[in-house]
TORTOR-38079 format. One line per 3 residues: number of its first residue (from 1); their letters; for each residue x, y, z of N, C-alpha, C, O, CB. Coordinates in steps of 0.02 Angstrom, whole numbers, m for minus. Atoms other than C-alpha are relative to their C-alpha. Glycine has a CB too. Layout:
BEGIN
NUM) a) X Y Z X Y Z X Y Z X Y Z X Y Z | ... .
END
This chain:
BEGIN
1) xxx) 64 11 m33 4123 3830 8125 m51 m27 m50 m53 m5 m108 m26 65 33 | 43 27 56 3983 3724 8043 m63 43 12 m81 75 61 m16 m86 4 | 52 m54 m2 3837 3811 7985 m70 m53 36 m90 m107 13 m16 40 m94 .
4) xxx) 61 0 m6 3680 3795 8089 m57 62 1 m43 120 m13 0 m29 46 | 29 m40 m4 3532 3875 8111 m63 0 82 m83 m56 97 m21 m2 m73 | 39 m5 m53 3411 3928 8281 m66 20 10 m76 75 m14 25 28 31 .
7) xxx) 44 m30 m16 3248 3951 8336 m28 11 50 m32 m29 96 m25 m9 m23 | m2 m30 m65 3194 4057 8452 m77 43 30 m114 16 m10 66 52 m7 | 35 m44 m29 3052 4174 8537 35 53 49 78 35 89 m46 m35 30 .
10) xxx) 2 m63 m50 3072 4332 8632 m56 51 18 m110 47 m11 45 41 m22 | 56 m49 m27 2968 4471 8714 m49 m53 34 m107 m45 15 m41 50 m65 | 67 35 m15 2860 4334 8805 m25 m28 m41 m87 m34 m42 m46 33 18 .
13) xxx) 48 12 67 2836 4260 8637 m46 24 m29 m96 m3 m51 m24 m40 m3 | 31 m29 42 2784 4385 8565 18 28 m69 m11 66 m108 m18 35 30 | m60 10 59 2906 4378 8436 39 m75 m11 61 m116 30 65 55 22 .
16) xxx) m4 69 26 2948 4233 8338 78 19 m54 80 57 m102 m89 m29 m51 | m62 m22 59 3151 4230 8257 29 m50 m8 13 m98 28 57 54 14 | m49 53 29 3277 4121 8174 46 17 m21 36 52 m71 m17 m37 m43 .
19) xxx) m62 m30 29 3449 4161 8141 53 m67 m17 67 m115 20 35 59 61 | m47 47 19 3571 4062 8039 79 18 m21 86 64 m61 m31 m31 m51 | m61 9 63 3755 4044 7974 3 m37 m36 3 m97 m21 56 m7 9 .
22) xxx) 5 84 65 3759 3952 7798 74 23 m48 76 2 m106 m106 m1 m81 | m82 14 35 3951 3988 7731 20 m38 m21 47 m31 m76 48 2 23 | m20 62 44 3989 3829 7697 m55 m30 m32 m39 m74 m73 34 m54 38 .
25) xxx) 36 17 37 3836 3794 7635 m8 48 m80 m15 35 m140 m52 m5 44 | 3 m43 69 3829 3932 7520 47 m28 m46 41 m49 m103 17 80 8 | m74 16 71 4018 3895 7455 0 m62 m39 32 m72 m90 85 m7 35 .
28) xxx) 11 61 36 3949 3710 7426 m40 23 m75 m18 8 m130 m49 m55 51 | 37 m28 62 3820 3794 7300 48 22 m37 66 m20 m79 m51 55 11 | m46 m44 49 3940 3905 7213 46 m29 m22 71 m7 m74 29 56 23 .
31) xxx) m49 55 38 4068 3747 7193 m53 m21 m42 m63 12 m93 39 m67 45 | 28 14 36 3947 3656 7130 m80 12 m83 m109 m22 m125 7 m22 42 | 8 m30 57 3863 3778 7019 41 46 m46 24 60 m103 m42 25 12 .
34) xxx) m60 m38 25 4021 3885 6979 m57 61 m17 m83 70 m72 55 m39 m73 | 42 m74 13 3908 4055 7004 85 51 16 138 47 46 m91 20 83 | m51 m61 11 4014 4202 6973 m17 46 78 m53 17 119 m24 53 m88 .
37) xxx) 10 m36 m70 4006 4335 7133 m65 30 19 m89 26 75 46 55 7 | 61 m22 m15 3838 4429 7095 m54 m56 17 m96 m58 63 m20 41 m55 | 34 77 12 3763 4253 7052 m31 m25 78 m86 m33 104 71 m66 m31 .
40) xxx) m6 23 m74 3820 4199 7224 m35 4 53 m58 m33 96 40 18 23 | 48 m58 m69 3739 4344 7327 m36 m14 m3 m65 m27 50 m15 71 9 | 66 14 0 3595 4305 7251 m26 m55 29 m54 m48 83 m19 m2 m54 .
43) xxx) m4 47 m27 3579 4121 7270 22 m16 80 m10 m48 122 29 m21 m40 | 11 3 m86 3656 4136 7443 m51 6 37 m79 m34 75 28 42 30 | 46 m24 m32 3544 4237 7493 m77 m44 36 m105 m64 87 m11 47 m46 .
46) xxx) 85 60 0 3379 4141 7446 19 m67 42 m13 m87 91 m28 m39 m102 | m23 62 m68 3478 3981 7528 m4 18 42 m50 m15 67 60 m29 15 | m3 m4 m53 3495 4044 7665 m83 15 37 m113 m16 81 54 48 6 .
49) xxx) 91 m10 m32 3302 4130 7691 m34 m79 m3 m60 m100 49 m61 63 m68 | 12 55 33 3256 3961 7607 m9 m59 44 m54 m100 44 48 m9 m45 | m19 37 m49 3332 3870 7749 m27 7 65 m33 m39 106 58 4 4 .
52) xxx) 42 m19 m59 3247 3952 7882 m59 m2 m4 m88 m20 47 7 54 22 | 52 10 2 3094 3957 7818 m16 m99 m18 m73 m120 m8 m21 59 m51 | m15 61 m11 3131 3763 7794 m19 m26 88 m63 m61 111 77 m3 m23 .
55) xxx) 12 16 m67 3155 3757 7979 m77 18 41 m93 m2 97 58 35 33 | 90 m7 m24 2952 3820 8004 m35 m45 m15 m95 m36 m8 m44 54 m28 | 54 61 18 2884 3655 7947 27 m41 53 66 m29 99 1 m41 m84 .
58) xxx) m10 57 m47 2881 3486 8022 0 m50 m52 m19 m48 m111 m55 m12 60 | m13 65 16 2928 3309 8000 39 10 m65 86 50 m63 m65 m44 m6 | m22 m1 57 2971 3276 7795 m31 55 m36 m37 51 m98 m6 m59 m28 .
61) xxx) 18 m26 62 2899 3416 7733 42 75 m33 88 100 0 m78 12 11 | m51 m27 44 2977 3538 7610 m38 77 m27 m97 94 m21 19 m63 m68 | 23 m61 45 2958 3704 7515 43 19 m43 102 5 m39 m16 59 33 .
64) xxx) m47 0 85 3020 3761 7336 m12 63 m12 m71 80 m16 m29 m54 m77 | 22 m67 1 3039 3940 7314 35 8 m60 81 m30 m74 16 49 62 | m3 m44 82 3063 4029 7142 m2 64 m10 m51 98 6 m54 m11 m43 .
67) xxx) 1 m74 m5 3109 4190 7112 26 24 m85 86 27 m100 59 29 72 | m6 m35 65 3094 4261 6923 m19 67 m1 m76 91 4 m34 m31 m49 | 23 m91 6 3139 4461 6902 20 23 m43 33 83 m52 19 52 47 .
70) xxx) 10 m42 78 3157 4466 6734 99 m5 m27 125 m13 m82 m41 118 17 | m64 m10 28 3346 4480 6742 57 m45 m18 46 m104 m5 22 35 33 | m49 38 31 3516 4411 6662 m2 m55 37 16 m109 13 65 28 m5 .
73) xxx) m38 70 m27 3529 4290 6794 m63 m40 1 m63 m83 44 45 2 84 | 65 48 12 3356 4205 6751 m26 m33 69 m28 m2 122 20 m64 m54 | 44 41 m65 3273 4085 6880 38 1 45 97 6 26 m25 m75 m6 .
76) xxx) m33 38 m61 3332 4043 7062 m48 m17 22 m95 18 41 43 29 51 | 41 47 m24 3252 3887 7107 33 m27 78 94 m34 85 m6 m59 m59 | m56 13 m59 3301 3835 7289 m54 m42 39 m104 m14 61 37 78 46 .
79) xxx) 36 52 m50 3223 3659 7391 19 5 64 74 m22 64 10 m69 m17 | m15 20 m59 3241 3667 7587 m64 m46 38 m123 m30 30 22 64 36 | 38 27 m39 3161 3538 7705 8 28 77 43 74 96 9 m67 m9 .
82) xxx) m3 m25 m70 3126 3545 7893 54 m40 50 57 m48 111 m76 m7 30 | m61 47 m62 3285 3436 7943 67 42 m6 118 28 26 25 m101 m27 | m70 m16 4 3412 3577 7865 35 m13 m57 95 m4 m70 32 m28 46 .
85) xxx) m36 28 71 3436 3512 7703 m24 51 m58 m84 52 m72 m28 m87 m22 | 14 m44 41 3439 3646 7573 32 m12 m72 91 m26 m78 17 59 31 | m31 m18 95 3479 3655 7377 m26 58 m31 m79 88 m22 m26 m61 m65 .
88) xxx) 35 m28 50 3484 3755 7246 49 22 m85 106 m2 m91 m31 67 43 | m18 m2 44 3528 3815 7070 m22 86 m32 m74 113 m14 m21 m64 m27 | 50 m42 19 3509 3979 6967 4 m15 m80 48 m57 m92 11 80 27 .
91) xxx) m34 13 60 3509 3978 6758 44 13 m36 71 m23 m79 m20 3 m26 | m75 m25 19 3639 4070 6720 28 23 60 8 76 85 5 61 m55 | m58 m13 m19 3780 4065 6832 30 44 23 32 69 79 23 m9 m27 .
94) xxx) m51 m38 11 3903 4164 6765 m14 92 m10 0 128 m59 29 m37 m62 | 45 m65 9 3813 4340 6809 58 36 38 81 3 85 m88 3 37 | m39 m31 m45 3937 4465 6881 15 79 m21 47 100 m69 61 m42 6 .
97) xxx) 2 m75 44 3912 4661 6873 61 41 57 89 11 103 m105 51 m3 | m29 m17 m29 4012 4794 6942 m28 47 89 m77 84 99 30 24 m53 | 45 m25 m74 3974 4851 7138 m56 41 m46 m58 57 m106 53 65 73 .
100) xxx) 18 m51 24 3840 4954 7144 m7 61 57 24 59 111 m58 m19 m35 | m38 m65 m45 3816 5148 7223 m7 m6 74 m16 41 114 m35 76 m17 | m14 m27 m87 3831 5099 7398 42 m53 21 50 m69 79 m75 5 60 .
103) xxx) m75 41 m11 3982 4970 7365 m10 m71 5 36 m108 25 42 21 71 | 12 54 m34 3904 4823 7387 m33 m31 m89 m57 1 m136 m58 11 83 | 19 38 73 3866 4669 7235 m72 21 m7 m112 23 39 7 m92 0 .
106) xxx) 62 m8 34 3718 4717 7111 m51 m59 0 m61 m85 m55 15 16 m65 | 23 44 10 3609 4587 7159 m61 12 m57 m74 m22 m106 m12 m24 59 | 57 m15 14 3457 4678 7113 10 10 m89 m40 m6 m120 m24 65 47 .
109) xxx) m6 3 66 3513 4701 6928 12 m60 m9 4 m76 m67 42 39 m30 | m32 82 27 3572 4520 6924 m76 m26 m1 m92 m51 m55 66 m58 69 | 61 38 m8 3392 4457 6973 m50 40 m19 m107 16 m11 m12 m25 64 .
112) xxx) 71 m40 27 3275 4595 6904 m39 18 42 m29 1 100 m44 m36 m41 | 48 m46 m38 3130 4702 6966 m71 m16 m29 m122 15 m13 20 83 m10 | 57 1 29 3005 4628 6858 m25 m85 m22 m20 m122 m72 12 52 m61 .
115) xxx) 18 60 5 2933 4477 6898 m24 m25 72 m39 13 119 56 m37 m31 | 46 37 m66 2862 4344 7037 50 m47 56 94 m82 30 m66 m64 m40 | m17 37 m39 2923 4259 7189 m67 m39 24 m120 m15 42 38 35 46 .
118) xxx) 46 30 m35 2831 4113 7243 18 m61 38 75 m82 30 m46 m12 m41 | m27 51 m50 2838 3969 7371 m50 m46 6 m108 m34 25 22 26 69 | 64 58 5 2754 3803 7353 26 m57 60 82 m83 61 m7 m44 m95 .
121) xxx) m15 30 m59 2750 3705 7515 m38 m49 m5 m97 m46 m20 m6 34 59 | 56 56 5 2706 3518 7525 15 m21 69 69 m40 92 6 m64 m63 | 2 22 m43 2648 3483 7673 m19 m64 m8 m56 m73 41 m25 31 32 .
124) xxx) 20 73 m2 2612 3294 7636 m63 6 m5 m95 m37 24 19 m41 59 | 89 3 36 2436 3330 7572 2 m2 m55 51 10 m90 m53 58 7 | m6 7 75 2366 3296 7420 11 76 m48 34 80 m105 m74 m38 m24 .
127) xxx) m6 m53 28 2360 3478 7387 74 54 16 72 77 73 m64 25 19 | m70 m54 m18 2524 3593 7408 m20 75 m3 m43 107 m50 69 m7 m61 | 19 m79 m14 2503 3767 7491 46 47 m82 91 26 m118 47 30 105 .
130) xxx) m68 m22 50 2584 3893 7357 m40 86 8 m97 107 m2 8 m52 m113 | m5 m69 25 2591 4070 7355 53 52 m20 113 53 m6 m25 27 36 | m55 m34 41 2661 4200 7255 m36 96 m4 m90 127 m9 6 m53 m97 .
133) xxx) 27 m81 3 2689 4392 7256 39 26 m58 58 m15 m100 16 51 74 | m19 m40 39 2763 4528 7152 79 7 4 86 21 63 m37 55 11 | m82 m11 m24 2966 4545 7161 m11 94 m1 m46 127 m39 79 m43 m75 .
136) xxx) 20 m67 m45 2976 4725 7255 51 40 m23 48 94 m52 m1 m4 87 | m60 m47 m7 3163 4759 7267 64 m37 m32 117 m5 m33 13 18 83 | m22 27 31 3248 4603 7165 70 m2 87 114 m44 84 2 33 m85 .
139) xxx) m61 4 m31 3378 4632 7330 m7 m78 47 41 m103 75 12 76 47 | m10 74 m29 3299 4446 7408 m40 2 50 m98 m20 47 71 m25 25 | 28 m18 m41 3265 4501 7567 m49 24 10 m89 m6 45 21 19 16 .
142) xxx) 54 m54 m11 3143 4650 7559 m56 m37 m38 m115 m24 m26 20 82 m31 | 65 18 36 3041 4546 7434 m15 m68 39 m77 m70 40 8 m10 m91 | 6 27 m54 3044 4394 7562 m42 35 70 m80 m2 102 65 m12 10 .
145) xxx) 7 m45 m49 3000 4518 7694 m103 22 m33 m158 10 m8 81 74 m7 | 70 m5 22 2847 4573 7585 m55 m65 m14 m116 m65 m8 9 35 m62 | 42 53 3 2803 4390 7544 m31 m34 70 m84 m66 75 37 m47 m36 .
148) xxx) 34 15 m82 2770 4352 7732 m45 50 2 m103 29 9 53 6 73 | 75 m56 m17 2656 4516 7748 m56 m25 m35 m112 m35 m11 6 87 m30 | 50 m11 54 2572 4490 7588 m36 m77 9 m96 m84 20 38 20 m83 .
151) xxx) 26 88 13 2545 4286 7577 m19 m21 54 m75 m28 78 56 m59 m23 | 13 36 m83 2560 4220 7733 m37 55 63 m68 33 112 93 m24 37 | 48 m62 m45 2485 4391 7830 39 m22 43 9 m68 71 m91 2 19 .
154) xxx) m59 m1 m58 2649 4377 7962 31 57 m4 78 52 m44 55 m53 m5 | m30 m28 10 2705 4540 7982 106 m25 17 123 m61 64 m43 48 29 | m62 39 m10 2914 4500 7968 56 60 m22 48 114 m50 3 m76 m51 .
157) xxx) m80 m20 23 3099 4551 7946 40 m29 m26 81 m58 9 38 13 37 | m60 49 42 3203 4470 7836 39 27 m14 27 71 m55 m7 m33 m57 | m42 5 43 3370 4481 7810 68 m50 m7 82 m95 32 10 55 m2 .
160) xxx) m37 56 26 3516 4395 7718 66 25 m25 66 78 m56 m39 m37 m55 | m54 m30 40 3680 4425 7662 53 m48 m19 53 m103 9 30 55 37 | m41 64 10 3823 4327 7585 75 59 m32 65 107 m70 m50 m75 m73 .
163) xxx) m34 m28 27 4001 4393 7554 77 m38 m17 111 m76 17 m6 54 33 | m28 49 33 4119 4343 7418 81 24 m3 105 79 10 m39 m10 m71 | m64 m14 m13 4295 4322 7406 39 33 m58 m4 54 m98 29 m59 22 .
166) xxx) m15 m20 57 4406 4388 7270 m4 m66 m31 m46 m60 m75 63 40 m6 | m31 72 38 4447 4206 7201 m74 m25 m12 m84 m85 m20 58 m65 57 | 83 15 1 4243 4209 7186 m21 m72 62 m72 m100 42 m23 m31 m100 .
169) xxx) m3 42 m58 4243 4074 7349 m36 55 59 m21 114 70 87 m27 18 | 40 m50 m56 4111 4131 7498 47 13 64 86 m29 88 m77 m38 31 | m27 m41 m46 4177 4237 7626 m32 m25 95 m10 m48 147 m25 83 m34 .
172) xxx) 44 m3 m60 4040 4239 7753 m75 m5 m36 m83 31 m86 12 76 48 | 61 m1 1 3843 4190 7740 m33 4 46 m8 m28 92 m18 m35 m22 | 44 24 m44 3700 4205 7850 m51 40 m7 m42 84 m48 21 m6 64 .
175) xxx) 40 m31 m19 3533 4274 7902 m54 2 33 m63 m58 46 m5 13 m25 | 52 26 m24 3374 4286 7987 m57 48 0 m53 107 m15 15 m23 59 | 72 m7 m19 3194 4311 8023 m10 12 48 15 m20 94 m36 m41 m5 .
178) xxx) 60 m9 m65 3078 4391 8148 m77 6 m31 m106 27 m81 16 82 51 | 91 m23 35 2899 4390 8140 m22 13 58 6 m6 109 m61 m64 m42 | 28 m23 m61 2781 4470 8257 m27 m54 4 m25 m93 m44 m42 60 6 .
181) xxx) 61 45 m19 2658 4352 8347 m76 38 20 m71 95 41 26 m42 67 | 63 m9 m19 2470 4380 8381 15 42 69 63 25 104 m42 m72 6 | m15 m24 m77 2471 4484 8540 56 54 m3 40 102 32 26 m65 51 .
184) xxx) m28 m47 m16 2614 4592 8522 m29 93 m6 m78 122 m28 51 m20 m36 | 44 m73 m23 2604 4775 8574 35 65 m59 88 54 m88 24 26 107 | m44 m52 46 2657 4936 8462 42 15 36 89 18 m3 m28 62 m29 .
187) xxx) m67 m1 m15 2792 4969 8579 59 m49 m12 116 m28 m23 m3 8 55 | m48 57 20 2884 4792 8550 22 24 m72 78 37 m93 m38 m81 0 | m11 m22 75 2849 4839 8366 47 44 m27 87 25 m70 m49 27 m22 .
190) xxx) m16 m47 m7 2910 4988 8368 92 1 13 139 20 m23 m47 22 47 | m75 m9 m4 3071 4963 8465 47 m54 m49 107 m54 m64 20 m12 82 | m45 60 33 3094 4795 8361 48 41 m71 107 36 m88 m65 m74 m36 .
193) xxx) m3 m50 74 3094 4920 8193 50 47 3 84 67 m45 m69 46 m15 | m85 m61 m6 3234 5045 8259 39 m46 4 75 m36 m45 22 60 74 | m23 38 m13 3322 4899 8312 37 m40 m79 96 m46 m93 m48 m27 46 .
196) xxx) m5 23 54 3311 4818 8142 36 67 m53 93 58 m74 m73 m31 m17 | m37 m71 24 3358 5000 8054 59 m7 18 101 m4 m27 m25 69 28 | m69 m29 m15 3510 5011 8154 48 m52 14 92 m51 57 0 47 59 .
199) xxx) m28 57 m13 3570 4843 8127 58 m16 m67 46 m20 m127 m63 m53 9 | m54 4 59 3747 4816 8036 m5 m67 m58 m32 m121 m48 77 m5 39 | m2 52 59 3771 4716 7871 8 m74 39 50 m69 83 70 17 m57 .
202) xxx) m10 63 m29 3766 4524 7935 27 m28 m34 71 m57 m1 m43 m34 18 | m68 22 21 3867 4458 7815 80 38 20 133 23 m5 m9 1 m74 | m78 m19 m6 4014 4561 7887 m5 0 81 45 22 110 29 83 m42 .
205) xxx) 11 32 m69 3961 4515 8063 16 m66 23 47 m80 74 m59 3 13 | m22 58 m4 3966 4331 8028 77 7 m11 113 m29 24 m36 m44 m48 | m58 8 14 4138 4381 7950 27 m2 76 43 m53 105 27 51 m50 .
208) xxx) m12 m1 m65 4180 4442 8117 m1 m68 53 33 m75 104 m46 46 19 | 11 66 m52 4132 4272 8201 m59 m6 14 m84 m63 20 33 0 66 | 72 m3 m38 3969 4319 8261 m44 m81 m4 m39 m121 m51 m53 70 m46 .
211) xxx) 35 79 0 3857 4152 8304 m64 20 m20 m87 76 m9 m3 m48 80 | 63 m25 m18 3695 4146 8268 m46 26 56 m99 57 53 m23 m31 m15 | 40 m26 m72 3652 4173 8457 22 68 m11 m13 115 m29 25 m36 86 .
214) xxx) m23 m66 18 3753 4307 8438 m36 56 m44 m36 117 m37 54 m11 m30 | 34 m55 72 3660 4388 8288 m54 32 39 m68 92 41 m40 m47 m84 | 74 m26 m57 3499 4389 8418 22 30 44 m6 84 57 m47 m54 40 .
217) xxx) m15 m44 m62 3593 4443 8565 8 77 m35 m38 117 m24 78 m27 45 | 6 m82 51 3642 4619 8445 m53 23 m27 m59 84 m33 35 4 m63 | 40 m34 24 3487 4619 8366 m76 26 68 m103 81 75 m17 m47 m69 .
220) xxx) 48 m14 m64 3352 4604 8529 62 82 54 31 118 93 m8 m112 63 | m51 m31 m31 3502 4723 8608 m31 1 86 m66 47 107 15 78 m41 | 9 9 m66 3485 4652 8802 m82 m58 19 m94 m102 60 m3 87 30 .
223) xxx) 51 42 m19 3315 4584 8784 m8 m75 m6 m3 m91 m66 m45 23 m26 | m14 70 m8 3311 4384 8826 m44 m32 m54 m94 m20 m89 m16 m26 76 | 33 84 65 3263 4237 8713 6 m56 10 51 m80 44 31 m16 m71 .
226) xxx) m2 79 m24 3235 4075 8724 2 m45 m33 m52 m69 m51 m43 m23 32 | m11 70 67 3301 3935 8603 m28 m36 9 m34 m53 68 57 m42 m15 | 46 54 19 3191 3811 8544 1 m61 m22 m33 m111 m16 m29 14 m32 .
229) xxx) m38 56 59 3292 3715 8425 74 26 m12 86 84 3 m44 0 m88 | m71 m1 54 3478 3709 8337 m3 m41 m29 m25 m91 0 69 m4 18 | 1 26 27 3492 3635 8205 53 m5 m70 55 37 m115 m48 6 6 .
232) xxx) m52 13 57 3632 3562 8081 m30 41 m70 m91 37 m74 9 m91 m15 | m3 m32 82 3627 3661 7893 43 m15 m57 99 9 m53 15 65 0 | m39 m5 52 3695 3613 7728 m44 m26 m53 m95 m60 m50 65 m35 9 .
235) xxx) m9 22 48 3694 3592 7574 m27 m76 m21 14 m122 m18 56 13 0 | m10 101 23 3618 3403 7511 m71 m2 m51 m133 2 m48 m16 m81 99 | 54 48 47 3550 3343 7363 m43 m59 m11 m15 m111 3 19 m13 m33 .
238) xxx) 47 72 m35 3404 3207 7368 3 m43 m93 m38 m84 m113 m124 33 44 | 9 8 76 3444 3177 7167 76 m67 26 127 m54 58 14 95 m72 | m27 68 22 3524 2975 7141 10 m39 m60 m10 m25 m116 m29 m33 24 .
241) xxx) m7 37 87 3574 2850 7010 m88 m26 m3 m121 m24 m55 77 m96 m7 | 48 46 m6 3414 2756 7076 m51 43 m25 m95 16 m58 m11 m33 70 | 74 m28 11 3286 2902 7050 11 20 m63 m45 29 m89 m29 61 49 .
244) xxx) m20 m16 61 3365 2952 6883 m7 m64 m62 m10 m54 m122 73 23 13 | m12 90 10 3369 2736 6843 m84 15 m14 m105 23 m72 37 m72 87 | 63 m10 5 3176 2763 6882 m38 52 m60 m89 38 m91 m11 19 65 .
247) xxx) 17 m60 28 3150 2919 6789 m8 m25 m64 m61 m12 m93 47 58 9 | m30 15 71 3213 2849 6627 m52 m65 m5 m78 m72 m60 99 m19 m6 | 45 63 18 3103 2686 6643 m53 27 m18 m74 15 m74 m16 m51 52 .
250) xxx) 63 m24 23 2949 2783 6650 m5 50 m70 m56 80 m85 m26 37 61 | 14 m18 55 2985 2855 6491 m34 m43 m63 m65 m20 m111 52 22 m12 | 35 42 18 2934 2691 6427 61 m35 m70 117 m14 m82 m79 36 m16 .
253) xxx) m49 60 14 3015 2553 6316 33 34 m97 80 17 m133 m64 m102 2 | m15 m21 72 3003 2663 6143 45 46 2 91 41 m38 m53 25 m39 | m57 m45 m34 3102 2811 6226 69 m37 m5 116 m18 m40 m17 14 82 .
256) xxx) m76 m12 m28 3247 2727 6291 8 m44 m56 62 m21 m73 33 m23 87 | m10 14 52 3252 2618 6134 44 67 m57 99 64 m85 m68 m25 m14 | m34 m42 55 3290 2771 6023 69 17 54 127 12 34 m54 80 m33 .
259) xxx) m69 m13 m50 3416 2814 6170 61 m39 m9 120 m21 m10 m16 m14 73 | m48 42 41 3496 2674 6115 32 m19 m39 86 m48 m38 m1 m20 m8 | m3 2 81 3489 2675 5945 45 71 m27 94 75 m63 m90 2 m36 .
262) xxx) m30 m61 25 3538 2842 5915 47 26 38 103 34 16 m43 48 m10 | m70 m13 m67 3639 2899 6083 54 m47 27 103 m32 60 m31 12 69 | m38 63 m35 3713 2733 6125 18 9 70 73 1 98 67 m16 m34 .
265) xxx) 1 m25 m87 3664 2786 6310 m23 54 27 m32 102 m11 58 7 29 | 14 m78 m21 3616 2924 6414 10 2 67 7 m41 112 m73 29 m14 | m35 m22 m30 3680 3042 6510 m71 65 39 m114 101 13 71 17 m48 .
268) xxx) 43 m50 m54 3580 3147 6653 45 68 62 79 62 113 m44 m68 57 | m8 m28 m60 3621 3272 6755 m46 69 47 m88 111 30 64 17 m13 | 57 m50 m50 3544 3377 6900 22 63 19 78 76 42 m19 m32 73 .
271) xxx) 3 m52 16 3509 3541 6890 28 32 78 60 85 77 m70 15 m32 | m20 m7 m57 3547 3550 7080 55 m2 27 68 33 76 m20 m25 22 | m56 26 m52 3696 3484 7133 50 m20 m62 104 m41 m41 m25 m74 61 .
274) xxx) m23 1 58 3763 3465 6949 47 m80 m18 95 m94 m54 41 70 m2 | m30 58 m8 3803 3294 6978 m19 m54 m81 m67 m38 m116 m33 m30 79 | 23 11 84 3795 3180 6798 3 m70 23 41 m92 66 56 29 m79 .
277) xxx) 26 77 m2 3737 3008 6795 m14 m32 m80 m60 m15 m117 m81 m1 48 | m13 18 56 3795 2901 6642 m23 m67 m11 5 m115 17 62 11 m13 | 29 77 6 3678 2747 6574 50 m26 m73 65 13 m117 m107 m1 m18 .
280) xxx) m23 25 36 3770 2629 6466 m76 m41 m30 m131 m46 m3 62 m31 29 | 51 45 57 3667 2520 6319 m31 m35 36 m89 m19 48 30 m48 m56 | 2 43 m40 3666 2371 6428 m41 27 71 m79 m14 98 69 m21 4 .
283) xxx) 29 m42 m51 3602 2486 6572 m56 m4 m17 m98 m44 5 19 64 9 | 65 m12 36 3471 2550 6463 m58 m66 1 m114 m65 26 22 16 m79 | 42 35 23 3408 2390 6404 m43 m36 70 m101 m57 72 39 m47 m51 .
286) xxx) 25 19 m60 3391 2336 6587 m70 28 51 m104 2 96 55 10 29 | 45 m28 m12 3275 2463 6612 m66 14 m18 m108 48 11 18 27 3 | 69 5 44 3139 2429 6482 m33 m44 58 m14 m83 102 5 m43 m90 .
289) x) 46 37 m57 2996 2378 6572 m38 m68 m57 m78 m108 m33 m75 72 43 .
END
């Protein structure tokens, strides 16, 4: 099944949700970054929130979320737009601890407890929204969950899960969002919040098959919804020879000179999609302005 993702309302719209599967999107990341299993969870994870909160904009516009908590596995940087197109990368990789006490991968030691999540959104203005909170619980979710209360003032639910195979290859990804809307009542609230409590791991739900409609039909348990959108999900890098060709010109004619001189070429690659882009001499020289 290919991964999409949905959006939806319920209660009279008084609830606002999005539920995704990103499995093959995730396992694209983890080929192309070779993250070890904790690595994975992590990075899944944020892809996947990443991606949904992607799907709350319009037209071309984009958001870049960052999450530094201090720990071994350093940054996770992760780009999604509003058509479904997600990336990402973390700095080290190769992070992989042993479960921890309730059996499940240590994300929260992989990504730390001490540090900032933030999310810079360009809506095609000259200025880009950006806010940033405190990392809470390093587990992805719960500090997602707090960045909608805290930044955006949406009370929300986030969650995410991703599960890995022995051969370090993804298993199952997915997750989703609710947010209250303006108007709802403390009973909706209320039952949404037991509801959410008594809701099984979703990465071992997707294992199961579960669709994303599916994820809502279990989590509303009977109460109706109304799709808004579906929408294709993966994995895609916006990084080229051409913008890398560009990149290198604007370094200017003394730059790629020594590039020449001393490297006899250069070699790029993106931090995203780990793809490497190789200028020859002759290349080079083509590119002096």
């Amino acid at each position: 099944m290919k991964d999409y993702l949905i959006k939806t309302t319920a209660y009279n719209g008084r609830i606002r949700a999005y539920a995704a599967t990103s499995t093959a999107t995730v396992e694209e990341a983890r080929r192309r970054q070779d993250t070890w299993a904790t690595a994975s969870a992590a990075l899944g994870r944020t892809l996947t929130i990443a991606a949904m909160m992607g799907a709350m904009l319009k037209d071309d516009n984009s958001n870049t979320i960052k999450i530094e908590g201090g720990g071994p596995l350093g940054a996770i940087v992760v780009d999604a737009n509003a058509s479904g197109h997600v990336r990402g990368y973390v700095t080290n990789p190769h992070v992989d601890f042993e479960l921890n006490d309730k059996g499940k991968l240590d994300v929260a030691r992989a990504v730390g407890t001490s540090g900032n999540l933030s999310v810079v959104k360009d809506l095609g203005l000259r200025d880009h929204f950006t806010g940033e909170v405190p990392i809470v619980s390093g587990e992805i979710s719960e500090d997602f969950t707090y960045y909608f209360a805290t930044s955006e003032q949406v009370p929300s639910a986030v969650g995410a899960g991703v599960l890995v195979n022995p051969d370090h290859t993804i298993l199952a990804a997915g997750g989703f969002i609710v947010q209250v809307m303006p108007g709802a009542d403390e009973e909706v609230i209320e039952r949404l919040e037991e509801q959410i409590q008594a809701f099984p791991p979703i990465s071992k739900l997707i294992e199961e098959g579960y669709s994303p409609e599916q994820l809502l039909e279990k989590l509303f348990e009977g109460e109706e919804f109304t799709i808004h959108e579906k929408m294709p999900l993966e994995f895609r890098c916006r990084c080229s020879r051409e913008r890398i060709a560009n990149a290198i010109s604007g370094l200017g004619n003394e730059e790629i000179d020594a590039m020449i001189q001393e490297d006899g070429g250069a070699s790029a690659t993106c931090h995203f999609c780990n793809e490497k882009y190789d200028f020859t001499t002759e290349e080079l020289e083509e590119l002096k302005q």
